[in-house]
VOVO-701760 format. One record per residue: x, y negated, z of N, C-alpha, C, O in turn. Coordinates in steps of 0.001 Angstrom, whole numbers, padded with zeros to 6 digits, always signed. Layout:
BEGIN
XYZXYZXYZXYZ
...
END
This chain:
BEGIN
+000844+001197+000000+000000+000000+000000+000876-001244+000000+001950-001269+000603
+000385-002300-000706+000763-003567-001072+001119-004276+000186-000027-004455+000600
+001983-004875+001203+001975-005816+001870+001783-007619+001718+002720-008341+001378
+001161-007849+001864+001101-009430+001787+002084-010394+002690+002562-010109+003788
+002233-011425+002055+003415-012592+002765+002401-012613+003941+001183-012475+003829
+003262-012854+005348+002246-012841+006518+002751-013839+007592+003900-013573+007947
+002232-014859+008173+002820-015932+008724+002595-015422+009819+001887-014523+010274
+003698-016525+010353+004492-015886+011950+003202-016297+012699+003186-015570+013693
+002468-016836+012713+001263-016583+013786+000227-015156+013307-000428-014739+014262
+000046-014524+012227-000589-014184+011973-000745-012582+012438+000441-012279+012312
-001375-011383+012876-001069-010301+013639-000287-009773+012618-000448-010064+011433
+000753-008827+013139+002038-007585+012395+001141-007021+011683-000060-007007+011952
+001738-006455+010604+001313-005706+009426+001722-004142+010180+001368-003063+009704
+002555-004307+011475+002341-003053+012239+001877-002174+012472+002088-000964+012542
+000513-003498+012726-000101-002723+013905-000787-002884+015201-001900-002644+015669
+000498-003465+015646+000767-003543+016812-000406-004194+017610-000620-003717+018724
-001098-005096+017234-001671-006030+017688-001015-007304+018137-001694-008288+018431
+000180-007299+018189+000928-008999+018684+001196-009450+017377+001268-008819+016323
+001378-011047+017703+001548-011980+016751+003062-011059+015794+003923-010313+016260
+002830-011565+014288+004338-011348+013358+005282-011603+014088+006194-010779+014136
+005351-012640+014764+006683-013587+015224+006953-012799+016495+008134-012885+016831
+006177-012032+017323+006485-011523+018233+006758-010303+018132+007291-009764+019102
+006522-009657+017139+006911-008154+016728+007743-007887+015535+008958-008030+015672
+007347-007577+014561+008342-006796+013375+009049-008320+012722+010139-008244+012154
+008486-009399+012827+009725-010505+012765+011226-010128+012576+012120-009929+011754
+010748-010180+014470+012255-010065+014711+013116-009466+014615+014286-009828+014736
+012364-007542+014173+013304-006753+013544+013756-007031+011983+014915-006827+011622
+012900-007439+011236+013144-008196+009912+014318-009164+009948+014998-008966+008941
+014692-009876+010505+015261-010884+011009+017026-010461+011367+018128-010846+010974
+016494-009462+012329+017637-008706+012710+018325-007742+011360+019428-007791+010815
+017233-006960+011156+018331-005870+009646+018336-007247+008754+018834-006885+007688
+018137-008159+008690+018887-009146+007353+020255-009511+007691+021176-009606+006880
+020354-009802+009537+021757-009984+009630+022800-009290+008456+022670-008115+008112
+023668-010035+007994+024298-008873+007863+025966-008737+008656+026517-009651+009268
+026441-007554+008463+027643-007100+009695+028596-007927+008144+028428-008062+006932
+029470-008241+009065+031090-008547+008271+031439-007769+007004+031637-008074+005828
+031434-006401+007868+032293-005454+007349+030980-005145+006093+031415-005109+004942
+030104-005022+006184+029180-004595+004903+029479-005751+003892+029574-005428+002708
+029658-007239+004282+029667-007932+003220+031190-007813+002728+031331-008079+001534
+032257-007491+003366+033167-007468+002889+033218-006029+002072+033185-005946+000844
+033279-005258+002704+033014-004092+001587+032439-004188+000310+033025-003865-000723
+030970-004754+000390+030564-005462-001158+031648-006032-002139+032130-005745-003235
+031804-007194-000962+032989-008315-002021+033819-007448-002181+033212-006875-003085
+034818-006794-002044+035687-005404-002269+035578-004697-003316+036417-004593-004211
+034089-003959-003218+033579-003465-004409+033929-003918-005940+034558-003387-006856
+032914-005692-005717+032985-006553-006672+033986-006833-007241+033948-006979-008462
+035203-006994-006518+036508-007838-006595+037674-006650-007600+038547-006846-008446
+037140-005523-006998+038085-004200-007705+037117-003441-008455+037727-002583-009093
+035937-003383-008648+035068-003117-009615+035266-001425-009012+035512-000732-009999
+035252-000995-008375+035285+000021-007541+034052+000471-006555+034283-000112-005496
+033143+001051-006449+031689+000900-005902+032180+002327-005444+031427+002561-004498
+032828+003167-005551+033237+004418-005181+033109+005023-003580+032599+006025-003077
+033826+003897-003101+034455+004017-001557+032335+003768-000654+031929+004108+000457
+031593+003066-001827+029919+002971-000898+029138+004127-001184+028241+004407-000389
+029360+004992-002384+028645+005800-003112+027971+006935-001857+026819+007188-001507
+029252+007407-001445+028562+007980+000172+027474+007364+000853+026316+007737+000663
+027757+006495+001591+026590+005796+002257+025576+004899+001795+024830+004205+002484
+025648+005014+000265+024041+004816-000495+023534+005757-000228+022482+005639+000399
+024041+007196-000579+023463+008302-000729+022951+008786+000535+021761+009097+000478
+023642+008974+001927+022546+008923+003204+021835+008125+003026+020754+008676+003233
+021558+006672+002649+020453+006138+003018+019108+006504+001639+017978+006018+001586
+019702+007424+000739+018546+007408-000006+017815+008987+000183+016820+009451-000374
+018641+009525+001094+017622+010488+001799+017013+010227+002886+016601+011086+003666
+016903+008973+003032+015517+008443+004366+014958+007999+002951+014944+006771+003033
+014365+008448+001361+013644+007514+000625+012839+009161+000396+011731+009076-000134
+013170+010167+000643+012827+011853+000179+011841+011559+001023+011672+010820+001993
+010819+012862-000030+009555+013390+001134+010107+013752+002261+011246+014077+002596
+008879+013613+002902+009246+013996+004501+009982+013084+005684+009945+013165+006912
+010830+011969+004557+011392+011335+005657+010922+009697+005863+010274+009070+005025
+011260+009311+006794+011006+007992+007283+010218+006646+006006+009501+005659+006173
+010746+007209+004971+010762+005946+004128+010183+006792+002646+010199+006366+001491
+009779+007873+003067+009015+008423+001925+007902+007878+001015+007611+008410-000056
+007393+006955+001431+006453+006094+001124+006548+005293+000338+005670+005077-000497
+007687+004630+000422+008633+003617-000261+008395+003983-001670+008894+005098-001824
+007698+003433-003124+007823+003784-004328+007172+002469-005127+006663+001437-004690
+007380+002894-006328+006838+001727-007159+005552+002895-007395+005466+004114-007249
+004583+001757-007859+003177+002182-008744+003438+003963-009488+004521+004335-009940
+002382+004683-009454+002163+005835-010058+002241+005255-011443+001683+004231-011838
+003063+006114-012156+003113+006107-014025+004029+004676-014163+004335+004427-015329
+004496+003731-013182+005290+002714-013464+007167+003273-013647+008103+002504-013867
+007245+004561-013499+008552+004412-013836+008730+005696-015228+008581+006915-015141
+008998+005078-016126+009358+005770-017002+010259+006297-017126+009980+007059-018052
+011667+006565-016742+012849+006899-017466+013941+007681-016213+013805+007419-015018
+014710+008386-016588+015294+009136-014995+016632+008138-015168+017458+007955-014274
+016673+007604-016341+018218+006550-016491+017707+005048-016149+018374+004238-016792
+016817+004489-015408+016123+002862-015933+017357+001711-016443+018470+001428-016000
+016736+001342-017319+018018-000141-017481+017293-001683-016495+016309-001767-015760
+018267-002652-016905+017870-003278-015698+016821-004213-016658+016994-005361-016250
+015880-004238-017676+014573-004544-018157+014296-003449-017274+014911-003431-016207
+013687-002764-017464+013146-001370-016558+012667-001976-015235+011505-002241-014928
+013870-002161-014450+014512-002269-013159+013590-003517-012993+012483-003570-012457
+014324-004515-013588+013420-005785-013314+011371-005751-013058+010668-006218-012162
+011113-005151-014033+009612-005172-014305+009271-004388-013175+008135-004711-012826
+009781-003427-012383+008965-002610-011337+009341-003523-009922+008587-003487-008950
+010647-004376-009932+011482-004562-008800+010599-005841-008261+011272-006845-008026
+009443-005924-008076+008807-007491-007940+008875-008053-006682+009370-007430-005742
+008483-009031-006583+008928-009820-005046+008523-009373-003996+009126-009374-002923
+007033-008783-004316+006095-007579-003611+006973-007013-003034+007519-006937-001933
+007006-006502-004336+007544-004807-003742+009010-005080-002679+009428-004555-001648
+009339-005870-003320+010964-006554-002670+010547-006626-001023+011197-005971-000208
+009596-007337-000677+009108-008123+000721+008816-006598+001230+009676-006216+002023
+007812-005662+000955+007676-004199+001092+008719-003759+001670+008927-003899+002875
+009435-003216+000920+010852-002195+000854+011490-002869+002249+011673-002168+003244
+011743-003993+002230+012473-004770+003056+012022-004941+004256+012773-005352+005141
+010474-004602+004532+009812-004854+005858+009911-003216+006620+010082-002927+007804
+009667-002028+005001+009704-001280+005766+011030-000466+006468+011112+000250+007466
+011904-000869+005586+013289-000858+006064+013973-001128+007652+014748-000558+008422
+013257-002217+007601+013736-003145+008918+012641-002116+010288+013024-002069+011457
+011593-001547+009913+010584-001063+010778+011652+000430+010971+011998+000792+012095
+011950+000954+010084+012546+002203+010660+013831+002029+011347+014344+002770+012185
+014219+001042+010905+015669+000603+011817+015384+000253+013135+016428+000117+013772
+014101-000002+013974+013578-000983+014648+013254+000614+015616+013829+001056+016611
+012046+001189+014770+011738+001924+015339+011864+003326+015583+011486+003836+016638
+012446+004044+014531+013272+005526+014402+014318+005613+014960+015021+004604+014900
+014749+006559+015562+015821+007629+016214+016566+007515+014819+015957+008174+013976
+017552+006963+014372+018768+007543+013804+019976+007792+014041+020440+006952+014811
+020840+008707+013676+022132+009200+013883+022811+007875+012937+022329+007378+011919
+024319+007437+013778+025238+006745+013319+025254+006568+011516+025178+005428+011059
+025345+007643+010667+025615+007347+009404+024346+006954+008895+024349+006144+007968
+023200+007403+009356+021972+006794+008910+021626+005495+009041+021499+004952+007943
+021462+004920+009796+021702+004010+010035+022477+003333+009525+021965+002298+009099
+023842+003448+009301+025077+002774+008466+024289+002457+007023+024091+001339+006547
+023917+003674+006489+023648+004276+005518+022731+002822+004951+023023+002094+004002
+021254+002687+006128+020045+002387+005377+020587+000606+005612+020430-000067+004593
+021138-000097+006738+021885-001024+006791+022221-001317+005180+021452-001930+004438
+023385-000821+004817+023959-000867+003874+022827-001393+002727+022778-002557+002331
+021792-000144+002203+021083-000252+001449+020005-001574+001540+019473-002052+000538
+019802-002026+002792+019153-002889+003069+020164-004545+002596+019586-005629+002509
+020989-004455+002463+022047-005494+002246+022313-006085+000999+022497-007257+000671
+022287-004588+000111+022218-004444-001211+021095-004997-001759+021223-006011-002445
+020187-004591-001609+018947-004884-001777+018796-006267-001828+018743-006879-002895
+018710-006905-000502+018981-008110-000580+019574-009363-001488+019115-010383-002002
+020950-008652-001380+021784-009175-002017+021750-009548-003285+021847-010687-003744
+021515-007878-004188+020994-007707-005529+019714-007521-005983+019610-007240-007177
+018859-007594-005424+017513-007364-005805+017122-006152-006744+017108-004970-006401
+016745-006757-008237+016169-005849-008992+017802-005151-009437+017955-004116-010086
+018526-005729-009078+019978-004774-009809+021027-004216-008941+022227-003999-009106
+020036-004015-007765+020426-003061-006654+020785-002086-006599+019940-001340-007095
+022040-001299-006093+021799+000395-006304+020501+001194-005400+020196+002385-005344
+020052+000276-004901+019017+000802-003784+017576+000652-004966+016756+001523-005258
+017657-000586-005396+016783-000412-006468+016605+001163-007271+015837+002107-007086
+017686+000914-008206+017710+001881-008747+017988+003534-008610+017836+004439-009431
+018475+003540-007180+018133+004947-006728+017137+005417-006464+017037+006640-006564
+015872+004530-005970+014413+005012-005914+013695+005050-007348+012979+005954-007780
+014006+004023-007893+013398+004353-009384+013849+005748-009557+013090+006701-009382
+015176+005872-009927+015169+007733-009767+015108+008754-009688+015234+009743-010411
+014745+008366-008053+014178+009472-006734+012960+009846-007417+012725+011035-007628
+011968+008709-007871+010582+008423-008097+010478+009182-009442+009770+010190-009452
+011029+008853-010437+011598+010057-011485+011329+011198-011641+010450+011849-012205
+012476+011434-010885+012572+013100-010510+011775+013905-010148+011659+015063-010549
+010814+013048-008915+009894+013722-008488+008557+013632-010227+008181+014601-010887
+008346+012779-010355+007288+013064-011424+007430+013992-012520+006465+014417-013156
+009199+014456-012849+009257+015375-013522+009077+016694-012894+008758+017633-013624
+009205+016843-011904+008732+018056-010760+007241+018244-010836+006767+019357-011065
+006380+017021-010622+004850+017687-010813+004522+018021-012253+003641+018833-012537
+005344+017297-013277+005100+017809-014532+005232+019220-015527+004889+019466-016683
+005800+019871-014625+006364+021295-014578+005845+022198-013777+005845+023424-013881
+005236+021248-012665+004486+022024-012122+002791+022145-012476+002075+022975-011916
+002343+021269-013395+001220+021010-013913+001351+021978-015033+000332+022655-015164
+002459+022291-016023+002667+023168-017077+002681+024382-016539+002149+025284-017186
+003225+024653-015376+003243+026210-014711+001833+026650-014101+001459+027807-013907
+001284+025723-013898-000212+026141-013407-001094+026184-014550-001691+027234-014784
-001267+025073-015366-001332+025940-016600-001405+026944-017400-002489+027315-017850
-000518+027399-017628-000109+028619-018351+000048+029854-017388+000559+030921-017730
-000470+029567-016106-000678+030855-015322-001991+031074-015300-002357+032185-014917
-002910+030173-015665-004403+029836-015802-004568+030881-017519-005498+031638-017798
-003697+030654-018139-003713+031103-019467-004443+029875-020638-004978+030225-021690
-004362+028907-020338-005115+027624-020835-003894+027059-021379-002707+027386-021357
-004788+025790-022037-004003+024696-022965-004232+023572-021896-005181+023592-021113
-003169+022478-021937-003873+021556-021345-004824+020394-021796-005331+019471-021159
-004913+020869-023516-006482+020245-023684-007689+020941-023105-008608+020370-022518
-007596+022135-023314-008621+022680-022356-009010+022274-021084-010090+021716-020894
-008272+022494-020264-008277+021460-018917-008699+020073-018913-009477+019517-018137
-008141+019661-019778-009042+017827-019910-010152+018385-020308-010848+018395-019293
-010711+018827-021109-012206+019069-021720-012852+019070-020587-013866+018391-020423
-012409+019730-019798-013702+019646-018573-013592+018958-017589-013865+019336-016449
-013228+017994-017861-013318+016773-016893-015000+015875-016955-015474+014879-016410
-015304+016534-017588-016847+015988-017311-017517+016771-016320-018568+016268-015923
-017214+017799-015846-017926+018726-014739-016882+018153-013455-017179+018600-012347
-016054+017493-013492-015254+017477-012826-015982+016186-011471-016188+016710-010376
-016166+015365-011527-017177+014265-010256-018233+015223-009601-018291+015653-008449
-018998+015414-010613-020207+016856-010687-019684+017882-009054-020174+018034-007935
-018525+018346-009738-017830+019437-008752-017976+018652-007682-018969+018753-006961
-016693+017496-007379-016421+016674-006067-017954+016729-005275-018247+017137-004151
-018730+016180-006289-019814+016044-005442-020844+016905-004462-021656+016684-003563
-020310+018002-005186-021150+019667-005327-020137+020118-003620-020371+019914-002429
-019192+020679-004256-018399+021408-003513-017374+020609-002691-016531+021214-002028
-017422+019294-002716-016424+018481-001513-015358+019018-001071-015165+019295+000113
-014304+019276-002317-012820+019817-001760-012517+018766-000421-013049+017672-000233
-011629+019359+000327-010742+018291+001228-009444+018044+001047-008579+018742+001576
-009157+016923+000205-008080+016626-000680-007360+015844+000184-006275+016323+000515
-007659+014754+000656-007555+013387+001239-006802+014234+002647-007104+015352+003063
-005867+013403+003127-005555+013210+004666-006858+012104+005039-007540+011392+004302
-006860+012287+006343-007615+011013+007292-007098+009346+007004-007788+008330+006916
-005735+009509+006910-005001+008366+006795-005491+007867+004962-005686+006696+004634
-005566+008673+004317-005983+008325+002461-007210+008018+002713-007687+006951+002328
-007756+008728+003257-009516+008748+003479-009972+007297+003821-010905+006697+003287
-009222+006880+004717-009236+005376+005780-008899+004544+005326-009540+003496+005400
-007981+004618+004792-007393+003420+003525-008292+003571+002406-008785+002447+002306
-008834+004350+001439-009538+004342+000666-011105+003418+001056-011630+002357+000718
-011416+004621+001999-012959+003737+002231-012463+002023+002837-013271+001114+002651
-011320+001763+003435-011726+000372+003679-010867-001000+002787-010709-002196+003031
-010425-000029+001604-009663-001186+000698-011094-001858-000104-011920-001105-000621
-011250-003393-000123-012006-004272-001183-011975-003626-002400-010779-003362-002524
-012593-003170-003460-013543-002704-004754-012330-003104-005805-011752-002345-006583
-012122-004464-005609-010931-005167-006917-009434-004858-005926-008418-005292-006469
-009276-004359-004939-007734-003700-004687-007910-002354-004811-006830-001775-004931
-008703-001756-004826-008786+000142-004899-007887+000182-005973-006706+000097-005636
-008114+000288-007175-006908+000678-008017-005885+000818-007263-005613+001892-006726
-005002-000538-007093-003448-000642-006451-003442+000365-005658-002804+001353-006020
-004193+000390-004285-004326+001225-003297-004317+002860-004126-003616+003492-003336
-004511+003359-004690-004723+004186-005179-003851+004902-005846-003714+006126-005836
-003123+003913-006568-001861+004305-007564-000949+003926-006675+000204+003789-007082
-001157+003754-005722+000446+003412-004846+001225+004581-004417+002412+004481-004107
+000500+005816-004392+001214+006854-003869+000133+008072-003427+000468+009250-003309
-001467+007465-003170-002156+008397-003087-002790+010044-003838-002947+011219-003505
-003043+008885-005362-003113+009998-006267-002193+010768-006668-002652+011713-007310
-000331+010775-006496+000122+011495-006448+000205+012600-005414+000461+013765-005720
-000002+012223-004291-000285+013507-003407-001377+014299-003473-001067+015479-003306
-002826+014080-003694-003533+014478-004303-002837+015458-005042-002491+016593-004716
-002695+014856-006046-002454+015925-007606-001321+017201-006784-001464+018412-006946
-000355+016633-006013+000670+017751-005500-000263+018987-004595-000070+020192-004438
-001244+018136-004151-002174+019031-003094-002651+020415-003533-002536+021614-003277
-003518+019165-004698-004181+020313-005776-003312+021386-006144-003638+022552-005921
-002097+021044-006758-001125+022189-007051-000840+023272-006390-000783+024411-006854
-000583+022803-004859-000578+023751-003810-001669+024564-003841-001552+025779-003999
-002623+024068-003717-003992+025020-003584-003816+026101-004535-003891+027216-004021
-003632+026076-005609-003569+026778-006710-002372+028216-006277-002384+029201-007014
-001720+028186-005446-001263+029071-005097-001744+030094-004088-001109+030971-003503
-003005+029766-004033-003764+030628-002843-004439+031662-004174-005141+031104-005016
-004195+033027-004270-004942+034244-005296-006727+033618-005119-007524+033097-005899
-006764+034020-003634-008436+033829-003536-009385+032107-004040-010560+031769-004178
-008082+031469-004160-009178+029992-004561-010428+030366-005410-010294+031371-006108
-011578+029742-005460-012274+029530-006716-012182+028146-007108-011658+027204-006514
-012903+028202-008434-013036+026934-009381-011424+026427-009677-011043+025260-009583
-010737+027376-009984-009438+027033-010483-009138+025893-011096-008376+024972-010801
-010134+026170-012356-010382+025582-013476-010156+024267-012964-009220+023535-013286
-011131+023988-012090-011820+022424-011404-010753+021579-010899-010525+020369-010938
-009966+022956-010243-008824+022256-009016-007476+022118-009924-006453+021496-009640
-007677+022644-010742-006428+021809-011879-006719+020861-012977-005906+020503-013830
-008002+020472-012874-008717+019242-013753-008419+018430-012854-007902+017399-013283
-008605+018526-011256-008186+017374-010489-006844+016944-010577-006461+015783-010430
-006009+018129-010871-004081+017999-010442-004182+017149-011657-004031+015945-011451
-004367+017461-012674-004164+016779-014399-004700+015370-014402-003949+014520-014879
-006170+014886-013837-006526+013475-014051-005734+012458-012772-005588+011243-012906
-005309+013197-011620-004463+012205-010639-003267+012077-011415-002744+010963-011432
-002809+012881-011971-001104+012988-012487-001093+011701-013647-000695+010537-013697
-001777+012665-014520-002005+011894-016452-003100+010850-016800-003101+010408-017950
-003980+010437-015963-005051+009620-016457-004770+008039-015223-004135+007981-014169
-005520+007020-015933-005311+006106-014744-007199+005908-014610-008055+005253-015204
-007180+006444-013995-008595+006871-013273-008987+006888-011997-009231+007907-011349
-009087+005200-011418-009164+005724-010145-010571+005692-009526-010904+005648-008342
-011256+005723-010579-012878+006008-009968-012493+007534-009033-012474+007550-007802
-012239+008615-009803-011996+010103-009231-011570+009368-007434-012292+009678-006486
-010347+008420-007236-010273+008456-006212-011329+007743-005105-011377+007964-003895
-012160+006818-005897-013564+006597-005207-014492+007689-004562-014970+007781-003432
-014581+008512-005720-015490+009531-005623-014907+010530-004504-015575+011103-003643
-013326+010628-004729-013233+011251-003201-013313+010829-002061-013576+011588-001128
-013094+009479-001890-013389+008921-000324-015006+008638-000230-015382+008572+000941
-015721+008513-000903-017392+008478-000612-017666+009954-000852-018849+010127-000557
-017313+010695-001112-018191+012040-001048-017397+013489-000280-017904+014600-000127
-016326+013136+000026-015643+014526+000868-015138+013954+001881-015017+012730+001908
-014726+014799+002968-014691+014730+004439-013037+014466+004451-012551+015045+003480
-012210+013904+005098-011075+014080+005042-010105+015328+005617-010226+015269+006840
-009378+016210+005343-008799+017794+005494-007837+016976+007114-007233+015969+007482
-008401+018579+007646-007461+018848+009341-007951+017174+010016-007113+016296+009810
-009110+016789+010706-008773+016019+011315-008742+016101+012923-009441+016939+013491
-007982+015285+013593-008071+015191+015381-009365+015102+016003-010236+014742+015210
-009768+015320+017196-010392+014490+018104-010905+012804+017462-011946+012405+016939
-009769+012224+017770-009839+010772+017524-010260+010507+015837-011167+009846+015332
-009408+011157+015373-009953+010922+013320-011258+011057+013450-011846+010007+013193
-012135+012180+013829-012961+012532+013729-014243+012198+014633-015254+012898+014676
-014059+011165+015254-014481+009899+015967-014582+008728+015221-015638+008105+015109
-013337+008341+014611-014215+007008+013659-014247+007652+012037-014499+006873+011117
-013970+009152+011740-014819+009251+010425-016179+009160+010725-016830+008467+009943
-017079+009937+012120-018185+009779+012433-018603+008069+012306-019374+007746+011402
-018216+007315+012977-018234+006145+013012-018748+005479+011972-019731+004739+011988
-017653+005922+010530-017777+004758+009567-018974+005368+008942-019987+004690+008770
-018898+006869+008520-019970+007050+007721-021176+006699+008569-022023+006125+007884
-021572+006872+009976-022640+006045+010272-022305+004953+011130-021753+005095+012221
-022657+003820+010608-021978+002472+010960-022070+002169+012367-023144+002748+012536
-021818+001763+013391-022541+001239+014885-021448+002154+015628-021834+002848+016569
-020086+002180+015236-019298+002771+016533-018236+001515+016133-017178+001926+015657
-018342+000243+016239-016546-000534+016092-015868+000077+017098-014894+000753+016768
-016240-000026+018595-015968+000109+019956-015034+001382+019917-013932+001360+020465
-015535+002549+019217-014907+003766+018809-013402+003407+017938-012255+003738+018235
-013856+002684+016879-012639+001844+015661-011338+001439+016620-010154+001761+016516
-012094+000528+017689-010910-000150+017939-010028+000353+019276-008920-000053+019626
-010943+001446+019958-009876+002330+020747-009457+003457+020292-009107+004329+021086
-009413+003647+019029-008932+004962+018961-007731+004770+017521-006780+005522+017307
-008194+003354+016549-007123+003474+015551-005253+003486+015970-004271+003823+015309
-005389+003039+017126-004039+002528+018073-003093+003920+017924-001977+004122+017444
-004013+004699+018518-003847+006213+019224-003405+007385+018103-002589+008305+018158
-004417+006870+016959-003779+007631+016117-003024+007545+015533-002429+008539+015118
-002612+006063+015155-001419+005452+014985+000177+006525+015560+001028+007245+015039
-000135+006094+016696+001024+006718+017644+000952+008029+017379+002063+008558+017409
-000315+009067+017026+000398+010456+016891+000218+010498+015309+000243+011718+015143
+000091+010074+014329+000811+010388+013162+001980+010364+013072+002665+011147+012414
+002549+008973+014073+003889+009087+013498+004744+009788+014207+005851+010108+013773
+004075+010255+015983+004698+011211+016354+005080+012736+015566+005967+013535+015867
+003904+012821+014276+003752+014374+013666+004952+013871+012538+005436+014754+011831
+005342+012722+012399+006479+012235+011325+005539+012945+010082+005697+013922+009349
+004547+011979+010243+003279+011956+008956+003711+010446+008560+003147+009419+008938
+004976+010557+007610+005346+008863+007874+004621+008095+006754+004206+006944+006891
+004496+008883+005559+003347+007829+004532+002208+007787+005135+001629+006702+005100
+001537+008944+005867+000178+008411+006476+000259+007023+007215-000364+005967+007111
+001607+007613+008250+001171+006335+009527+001563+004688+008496+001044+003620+008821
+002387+004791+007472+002393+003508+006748+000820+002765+006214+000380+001615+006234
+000309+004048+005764-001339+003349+005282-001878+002887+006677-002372+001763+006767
-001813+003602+007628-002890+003084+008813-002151+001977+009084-002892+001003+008951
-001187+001686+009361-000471+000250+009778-001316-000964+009041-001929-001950+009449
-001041-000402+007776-001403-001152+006807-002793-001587+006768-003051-002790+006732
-003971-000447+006773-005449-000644+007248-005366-001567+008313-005671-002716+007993
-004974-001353+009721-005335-001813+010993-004573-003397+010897-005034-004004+011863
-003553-004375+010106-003685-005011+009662-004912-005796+008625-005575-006759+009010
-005011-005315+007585-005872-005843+006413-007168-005808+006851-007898-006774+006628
-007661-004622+007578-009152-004833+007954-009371-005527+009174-010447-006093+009368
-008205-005544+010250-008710-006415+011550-009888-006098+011750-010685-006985+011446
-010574-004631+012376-011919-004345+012584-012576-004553+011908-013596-004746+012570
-012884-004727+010602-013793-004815+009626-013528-003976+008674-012598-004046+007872
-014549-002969+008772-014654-001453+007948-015904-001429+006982-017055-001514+007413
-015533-001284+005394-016149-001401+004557-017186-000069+004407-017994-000017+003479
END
């Protein structure tokens, strides 16, 4: 999800409930410092055209950018990166001030708030400097363009292998994308985490897209894939029309249709307190003691793209649930 410029009186994009200026500010503030030795190392770099001696500690910090870890979240737009080589046209067009203010807030939040070991830390420092420094012609830039890459050529292979284990074409599979809402509506897979579910139902009508292509519909589509490895599934067919229109189509009605018509998969106590809630309206009281809570154990489960959307919700909506 998109962060917005947010003034120092205005509440953290946290979370937290305290003013910007009193919370993630000051960690923002703090990872911009930068140490001596990082800027001299740069100038070093620059001066001997030698980038060799950093190549290491880009590379720890671009495994806090991998699933699973801290900063997994971190990506440009679904279908915005074309190329596993980007040039810096490429680079430029995805690298926007947005996304820049993003990367950089969430950077400073895991430095602030994650347990890291010495080189990690060094590591994401570093990358955070770079970044800065160079913007769209960052190696930090361009190692997530990459990262982001790689992974899309991974579901694309994995969309061809499910496929052809189906014994289908993948025009076939598009063909029936007209039974495909039909289904959602019918049989209510549980696609969505709580955290997609929550962000979905409470993003404004003209931001759903963004929200959507930011990182959701790719998990989706990976979900779907997974499923497909269970012998006993039914509606195969269905559940790889879903993997194919999150992956290949920019369609984000489908992701409408999943947050108004299916339940969100595995939820808590507390999730399952203000899903009750929203779908029948008259619990805020529920909303506002319990989004805190779950906050704190997503990210205890190091559900770290979830707990980024709820941050993000419990900012943008300030108790007001669509």
């Amino acid at each position: 999800m998109q962060l917005v410029d947010v003034g120092r009186n205005e509440p953290c994009p946290c979370g937290s409930g305290r003013k910007f200026k009193k919370c993630c500010l000051v960690a923002r503030d703090a990872a911009a410092e930068s140490d001596p030795e990082l800027v001299a190392a740069v100038d070093r770099a620059i001066e001997e055209d030698d980038w060799e001696p950093l190549y290491g500690r880009v590379a720890v910090a671009m495994r806090m950018f991998e699933r699973g870890a801290p900063l997994e979240h971190v990506r440009f737009w679904d279908g915005d990166v074309r190329s596993r080589a980007p040039d810096r046209a490429e680079l430029a067009r995805l690298c926007t001030a947005g996304w820049l203010g993003r990367c950089e807030m969430e950077m400073a939040y895991v430095l602030d708030r994650y347990e890291l070991d010495a080189e990690e830390r060094d590591g994401l420092r570093l990358a955070g400097y770079l970044l800065r420094r160079f913007g769209a012609q960052s190696p930090t830039v361009e190692e997530i363009a990459k990262l982001q890459a790689a992974e899309h050529v991974q579901r694309v292979r994995g969309m061809a292998n499910a496929v052809s284990a189906q014994g289908l074409t993948l025009d076939e599979v598009m063909a029936g994308g007209g039974d495909l809402v039909e289904w959602i509506e019918r049989a209510r897979p549980t696609v969505l985490s709580f955290a997609e579910w929550l962000a979905l139902r409470s993003m404004p009508k003209e931001q759903f897209g963004g929200l959507w292509f930011s990182g959701i519909a790719t998990r989706v589509c990976e979900l779907c894939l997974d499923r497909l490895d269970d012998p006993a599934l039914e509606h195969r067919k269905l559940w790889l029309g879903l993997a194919a229109v999150t992956l290949l189509v920019q369609m984000p009605m489908i992701g409408r249709v999943l947050a108004y018509e299916t339940r969100p998969r595995q939820v808590t106590a507390d999730e399952r307190a203000v899903y009750e809630a929203i779908v029948a309206p008259g619990g805020s009281e529920v909303l506002r003691g319990s989004l805190h809570r779950i906050l704190r154990e997503t990210e205890a489960r190091e559900d770290f793209a979830d707990a980024a959307l709820l941050r993000a919700v419990i900012h943008n909506t300030q108790s007001r649930f669509w």
